[in-house]
C-alpha positions in Angstrom: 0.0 0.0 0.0 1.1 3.4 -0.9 1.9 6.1 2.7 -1.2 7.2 3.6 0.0 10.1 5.0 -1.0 12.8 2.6 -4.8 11.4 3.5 -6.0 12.5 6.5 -9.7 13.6 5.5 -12.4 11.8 3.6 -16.2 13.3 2.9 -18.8 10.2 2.2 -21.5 11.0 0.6 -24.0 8.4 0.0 -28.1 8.0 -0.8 -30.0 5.0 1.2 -32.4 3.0 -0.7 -35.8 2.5 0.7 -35.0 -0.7 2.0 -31.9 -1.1 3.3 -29.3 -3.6 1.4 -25.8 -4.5 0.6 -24.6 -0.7 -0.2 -25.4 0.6 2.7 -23.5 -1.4 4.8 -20.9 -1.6 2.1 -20.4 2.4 2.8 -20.5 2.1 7.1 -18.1 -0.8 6.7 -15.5 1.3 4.5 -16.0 4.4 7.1 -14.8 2.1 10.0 -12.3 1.0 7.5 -10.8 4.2 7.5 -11.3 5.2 10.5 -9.5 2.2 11.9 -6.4 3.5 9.8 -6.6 6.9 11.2 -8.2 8.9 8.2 -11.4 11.3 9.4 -14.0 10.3 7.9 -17.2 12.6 7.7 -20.8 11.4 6.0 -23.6 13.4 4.6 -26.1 10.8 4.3 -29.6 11.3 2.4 -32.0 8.5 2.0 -34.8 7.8 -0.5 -37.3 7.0 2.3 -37.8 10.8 3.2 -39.5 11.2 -0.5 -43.4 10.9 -0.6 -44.3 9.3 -3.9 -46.0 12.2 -6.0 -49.9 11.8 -6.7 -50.1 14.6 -9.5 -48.4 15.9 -12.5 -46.9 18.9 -10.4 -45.8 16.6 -7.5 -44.2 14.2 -10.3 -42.5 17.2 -11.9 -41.1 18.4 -8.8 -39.5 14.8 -7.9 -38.6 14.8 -11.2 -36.3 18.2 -11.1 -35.1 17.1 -7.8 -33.5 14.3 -9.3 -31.9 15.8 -12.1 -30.3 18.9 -9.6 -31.0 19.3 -6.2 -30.1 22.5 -4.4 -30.5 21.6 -0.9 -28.8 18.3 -1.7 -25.7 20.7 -3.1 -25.9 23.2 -0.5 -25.3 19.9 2.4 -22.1 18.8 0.2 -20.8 22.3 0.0 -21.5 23.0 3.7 -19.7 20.0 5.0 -16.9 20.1 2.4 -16.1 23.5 4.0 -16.9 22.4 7.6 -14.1 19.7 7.1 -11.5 20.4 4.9 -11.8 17.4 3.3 -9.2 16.4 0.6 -11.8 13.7 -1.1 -15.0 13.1 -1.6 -16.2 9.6 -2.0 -19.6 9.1 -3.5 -21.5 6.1 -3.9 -25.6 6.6 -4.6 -26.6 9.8 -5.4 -30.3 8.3 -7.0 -32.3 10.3 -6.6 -32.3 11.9 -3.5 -28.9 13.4 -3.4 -28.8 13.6 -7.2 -25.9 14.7 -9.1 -25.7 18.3 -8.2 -23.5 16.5 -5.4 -20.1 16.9 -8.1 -20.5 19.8 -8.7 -20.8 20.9 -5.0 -17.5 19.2 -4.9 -15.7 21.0 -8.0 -17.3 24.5 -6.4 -15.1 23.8 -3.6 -11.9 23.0 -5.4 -12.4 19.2 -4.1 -12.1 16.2 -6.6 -14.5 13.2 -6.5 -14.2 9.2 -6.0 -17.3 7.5 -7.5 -17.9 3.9 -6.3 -20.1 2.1 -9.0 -21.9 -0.2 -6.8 -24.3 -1.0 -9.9 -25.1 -0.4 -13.4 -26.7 2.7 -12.8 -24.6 5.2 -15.4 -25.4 2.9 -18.2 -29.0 1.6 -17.1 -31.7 3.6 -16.0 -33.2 1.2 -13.7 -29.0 0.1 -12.5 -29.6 -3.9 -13.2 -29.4 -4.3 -16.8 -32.0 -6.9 -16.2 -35.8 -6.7 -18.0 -38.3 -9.5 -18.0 -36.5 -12.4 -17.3 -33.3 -11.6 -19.1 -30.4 -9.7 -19.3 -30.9 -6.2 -21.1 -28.4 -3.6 -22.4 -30.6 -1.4 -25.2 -29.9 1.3 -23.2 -26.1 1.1 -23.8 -24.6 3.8 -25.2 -28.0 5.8 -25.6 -27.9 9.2 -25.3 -31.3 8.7 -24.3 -32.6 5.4 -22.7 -36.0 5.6 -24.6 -36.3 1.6 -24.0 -36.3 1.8 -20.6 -39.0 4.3 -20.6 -40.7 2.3 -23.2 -40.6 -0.8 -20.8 -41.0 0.8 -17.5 -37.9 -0.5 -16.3 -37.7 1.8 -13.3 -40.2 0.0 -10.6 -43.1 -0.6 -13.2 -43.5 2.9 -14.4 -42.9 5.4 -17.5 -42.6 8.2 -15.5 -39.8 7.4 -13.2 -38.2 5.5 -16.4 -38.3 8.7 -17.8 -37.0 10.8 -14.8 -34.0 8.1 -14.1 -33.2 7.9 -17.9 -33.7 11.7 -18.0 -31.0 12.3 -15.0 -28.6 10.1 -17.0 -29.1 12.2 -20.1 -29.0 15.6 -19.0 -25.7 15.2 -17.1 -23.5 13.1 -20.0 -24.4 15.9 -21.7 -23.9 19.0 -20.2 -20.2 16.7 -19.0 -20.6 16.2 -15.7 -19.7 12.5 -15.6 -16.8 13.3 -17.6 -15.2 16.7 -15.9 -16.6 16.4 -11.7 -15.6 12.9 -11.2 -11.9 12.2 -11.1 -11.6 8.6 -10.6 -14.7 5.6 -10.8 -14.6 2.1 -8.6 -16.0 -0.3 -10.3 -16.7 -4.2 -8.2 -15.6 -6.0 -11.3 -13.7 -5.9 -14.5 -16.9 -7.1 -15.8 -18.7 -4.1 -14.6 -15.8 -1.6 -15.6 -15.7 -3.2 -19.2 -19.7 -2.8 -19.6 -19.4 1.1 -18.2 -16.4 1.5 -20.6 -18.8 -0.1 -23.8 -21.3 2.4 -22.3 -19.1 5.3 -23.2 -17.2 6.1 -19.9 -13.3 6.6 -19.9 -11.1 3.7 -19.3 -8.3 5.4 -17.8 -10.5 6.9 -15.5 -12.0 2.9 -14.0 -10.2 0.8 -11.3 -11.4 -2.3 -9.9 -12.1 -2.6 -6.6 -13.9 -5.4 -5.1 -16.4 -5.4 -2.1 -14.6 -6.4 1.2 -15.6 -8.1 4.4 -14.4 -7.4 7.9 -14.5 -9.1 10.9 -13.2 -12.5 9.4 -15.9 -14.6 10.9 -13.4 -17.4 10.7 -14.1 -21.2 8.6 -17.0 -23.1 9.7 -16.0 -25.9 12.2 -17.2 -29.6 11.8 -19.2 -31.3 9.1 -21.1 -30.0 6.7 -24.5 -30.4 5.2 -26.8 -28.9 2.7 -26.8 -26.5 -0.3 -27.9 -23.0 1.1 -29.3 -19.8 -1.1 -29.0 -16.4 1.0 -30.4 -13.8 -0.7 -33.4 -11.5 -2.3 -36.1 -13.8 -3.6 -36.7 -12.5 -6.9 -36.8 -13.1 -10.4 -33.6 -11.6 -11.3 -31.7 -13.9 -8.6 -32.8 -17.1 -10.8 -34.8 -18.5 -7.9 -37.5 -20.2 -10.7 -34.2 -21.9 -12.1 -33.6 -22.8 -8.2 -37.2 -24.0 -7.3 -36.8 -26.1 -10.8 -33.0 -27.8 -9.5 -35.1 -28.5 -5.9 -37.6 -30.8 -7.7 -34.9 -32.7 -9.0 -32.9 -33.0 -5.4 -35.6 -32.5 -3.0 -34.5 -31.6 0.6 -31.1 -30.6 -0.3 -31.4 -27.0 -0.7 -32.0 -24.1 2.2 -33.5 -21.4 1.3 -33.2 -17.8 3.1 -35.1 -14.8 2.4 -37.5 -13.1 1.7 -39.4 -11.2 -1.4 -41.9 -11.2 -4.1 -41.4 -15.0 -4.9 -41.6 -15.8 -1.6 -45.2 -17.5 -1.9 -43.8 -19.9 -4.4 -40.5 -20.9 -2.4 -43.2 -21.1 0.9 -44.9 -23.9 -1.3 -42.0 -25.4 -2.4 -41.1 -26.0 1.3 -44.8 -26.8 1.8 -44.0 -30.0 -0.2 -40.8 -30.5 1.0 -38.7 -29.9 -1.6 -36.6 -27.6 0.1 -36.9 -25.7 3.4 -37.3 -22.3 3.9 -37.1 -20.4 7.5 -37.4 -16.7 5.8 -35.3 -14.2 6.1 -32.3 -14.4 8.6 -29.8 -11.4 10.6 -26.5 -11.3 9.0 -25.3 -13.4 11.8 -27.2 -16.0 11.7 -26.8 -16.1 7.7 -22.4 -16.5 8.2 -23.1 -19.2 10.8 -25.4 -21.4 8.3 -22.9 -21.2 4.8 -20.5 -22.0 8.1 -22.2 -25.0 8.2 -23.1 -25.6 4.5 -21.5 -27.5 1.7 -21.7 -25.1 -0.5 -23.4 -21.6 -1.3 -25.7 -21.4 -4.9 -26.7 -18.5 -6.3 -28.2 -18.8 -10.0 -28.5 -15.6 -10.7 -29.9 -15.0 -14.2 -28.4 -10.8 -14.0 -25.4 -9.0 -13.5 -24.6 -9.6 -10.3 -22.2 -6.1 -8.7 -20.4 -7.7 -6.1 -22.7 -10.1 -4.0 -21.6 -10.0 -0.4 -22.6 -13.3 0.3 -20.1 -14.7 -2.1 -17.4 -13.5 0.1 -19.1 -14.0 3.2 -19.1 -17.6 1.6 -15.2 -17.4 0.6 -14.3 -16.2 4.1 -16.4 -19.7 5.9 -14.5 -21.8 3.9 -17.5 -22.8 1.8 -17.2 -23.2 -2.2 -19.9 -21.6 -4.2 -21.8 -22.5 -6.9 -22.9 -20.0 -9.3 -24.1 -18.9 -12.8 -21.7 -18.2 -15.3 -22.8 -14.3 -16.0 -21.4 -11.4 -15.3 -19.2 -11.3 -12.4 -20.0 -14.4 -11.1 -18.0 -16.4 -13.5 -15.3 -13.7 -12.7 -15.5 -14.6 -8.9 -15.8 -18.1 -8.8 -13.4 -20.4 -10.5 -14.7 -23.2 -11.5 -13.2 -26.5 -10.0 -10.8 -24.6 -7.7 -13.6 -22.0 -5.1 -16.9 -23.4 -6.5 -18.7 -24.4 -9.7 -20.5 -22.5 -12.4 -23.6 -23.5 -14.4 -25.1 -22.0 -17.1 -28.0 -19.3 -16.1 -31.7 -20.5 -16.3 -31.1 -24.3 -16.7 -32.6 -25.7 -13.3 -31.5 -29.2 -14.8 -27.5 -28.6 -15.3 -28.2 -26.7 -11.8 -29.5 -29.9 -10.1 -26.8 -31.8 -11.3 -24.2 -30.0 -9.4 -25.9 -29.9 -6.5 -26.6 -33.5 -6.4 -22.8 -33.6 -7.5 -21.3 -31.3 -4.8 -23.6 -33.2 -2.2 -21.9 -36.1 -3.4 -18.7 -35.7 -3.1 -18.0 -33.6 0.3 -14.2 -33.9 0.0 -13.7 -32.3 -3.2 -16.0 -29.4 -1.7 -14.0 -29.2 1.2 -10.9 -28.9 -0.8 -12.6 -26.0 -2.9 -13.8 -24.6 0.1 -10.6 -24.2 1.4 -8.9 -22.2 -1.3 -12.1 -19.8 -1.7 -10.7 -19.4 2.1 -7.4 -18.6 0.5 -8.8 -16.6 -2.1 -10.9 -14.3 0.8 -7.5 -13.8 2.6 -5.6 -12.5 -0.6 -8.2 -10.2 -1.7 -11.0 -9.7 0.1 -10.3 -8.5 3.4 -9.8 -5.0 4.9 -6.0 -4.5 4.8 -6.2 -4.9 0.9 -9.4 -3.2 0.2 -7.7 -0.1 2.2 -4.5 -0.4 -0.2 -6.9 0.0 -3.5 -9.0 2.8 -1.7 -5.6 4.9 -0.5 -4.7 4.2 -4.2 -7.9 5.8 -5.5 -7.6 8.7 -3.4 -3.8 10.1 -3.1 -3.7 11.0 -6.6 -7.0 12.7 -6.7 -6.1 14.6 -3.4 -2.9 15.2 -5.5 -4.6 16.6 -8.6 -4.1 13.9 -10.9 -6.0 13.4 -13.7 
């Protein structure tokens, strides 16, 4: 890691979704990150729970320009920019509540921005690059996403389509992508080559994976089971999942909760798998702990799943579809398996194979458990981040 010395101040600046997820803890875990190497570290947090949904064309309108500029959002970034002195500012979600006024509060005061791209968000209106059952990228390179407003990508509806593909729009034009933000994080090579083919600069991108800390150590003890821990949602492949459990019924856990949750509830009804909801985070490390392996079928681009390094870091393998990330995470034969998305058959067959054969698991499962101590704990995720920021403190381009 480079001497840190030269940063001593850091301004996060971050949006909460309306129900919390893997971002926000992504952010509070990189704050105690720093703080733990001796960097100040100041937040100006917004969240998207504080905006009433609009019931008129004036209240729609009003959201709408919020999202594309918003002046009290700029006048809180400007305040605490000059409150601090800080030397970066890290940004992370800024949709819609913070919206990008944000860089340009941060060029005002002479201060250069970090942007981590915890989805697909620049490139996508609705950040998943996902639309009915499939991977989607007709938005790519747009210089406006008419197909996402055309589809109603953004939560079911035209209008916020239009406002999310609007904001996107506006600000590649008018430069601010390209002139307020210094340097971009992406999760994944795959997600910094997909912003790159969306028309964002290379030079600009590093990679920068999620990281997880406290080390909750390797599961002790035999193992049992295949365990899913996530959202229960189309876009997580759990049809292709609830297809694989009728072929190797009562090997598969379920956890979560979400709109296909009736349909995994009768899935456990008939004992095909079991299901006991949605877990805490605690309880969630201490079953893949115990399990022989972690599946996730996912059928999207994945950012940077936590629970594939919580996985890595208990020792367990993973077995996962070969999109996106994914297939740059886990390497097949050596920290987990990969299948191809949406085929609940070739998915069943390496779930009946892994349960089969709990040695060769084990040995996978010990070098995702060298993999998580190489890359994806706190002493090296600080390295990339004091990376990231010294030159733009510095003035680097």
């Amino acid at each position: 890691m480079r001497d840190r010395a030269g940063i001593d101040r850091v301004l996060q600046v971050h949006t909460r979704y309306r129900q919390a997820g893997g971002e926000d803890e992504v952010v509070e875990s990189e704050r105690q990150l720093l703080e733990a190497a001796g960097i100040t570290v100041r937040q100006v947090i917004f969240d998207n729970a504080d905006l009433r949904e609009s019931r008129s064309l004036r209240g729609d309108l009003v959201l709408a320009a919020s999202a594309i500029w918003s002046r009290s959002a700029e006048r809180r970034v400007r305040t605490e920019i000059a409150a601090t002195n800080a030397q970066v500012v890290h940004v992370h979600n800024t949709f819609p509540a913070a919206s990008p006024s944000v860089y340009s509060a941060a060029a005002a005061a002479g201060v250069r921005v970090v942007q981590t791209l915890h989805n697909y968000r620049l490139v996508c209106p609705a950040a998943t690059a996902f639309r009915n059952g499939h991977v989607c990228t007709d938005c790519l390179g747009r210089a406006i996403a008419m197909p996402a407003v055309v589809h109603a990508c953004v939560r079911g509806s035209r209008s916020q389509s239009a406002v999310a593909g609007t904001t996107i729009a506006v600000h590649r034009a008018i430069g601010t992508y390209r002139t307020r933000i210094a340097r971009y994080l992406a999760l994944s090579s795959f997600q910094r080559d997909l912003l790159v083919a969306g028309g964002y600069p290379a030079t600009r991108i590093r990679v920068l994976s999620n990281f997880l800390e406290p080390d909750p150590g390797e599961g002790p003890g035999p193992r049992a089971g295949i365990v899913y821990a996530g959202r229960l949602s189309p876009e997580k492949g759990i049809l292709p999942l609830l297809g694989a459990a009728a072929k190797t019924p009562g090997l598969i856990k379920v956890i979560g909760e979400g709109p296909l949750a009736p349909a995994v509830r009768a899935a456990a009804a008939s004992g095909l798998l079991t299901h006991p909801g949605a877990l805490p985070r605690a309880a969630v490390q201490e079953e893949l702990r115990r399990a022989v392996a972690l599946v996730l079928p996912s059928l999207w681009f994945e950012g940077f799943p936590m629970v594939v390094v919580e996985a890595f870091a208990s020792g367990t393998p993973v077995i996962a579809s070969r999109i996106g990330s994914l297939a740059e995470l886990v390497d097949d034969g050596v920290t987990g398996l990969v299948v191809e998305p949406n085929d609940p058959a070739s998915l069943a067959e390496r779930i009946r194979w892994a349960y089969d054969n709990p040695e060769k698991m084990r040995a996978m499962g010990r070098q995702a458990r060298h993999a998580y101590e190489a890359r994806y704990r706190g002493p090296a995720h600080l390295a990339g981040l004091v990376d990231a920021y010294l030159p733009v403190a510095g003035g680097a381009p």
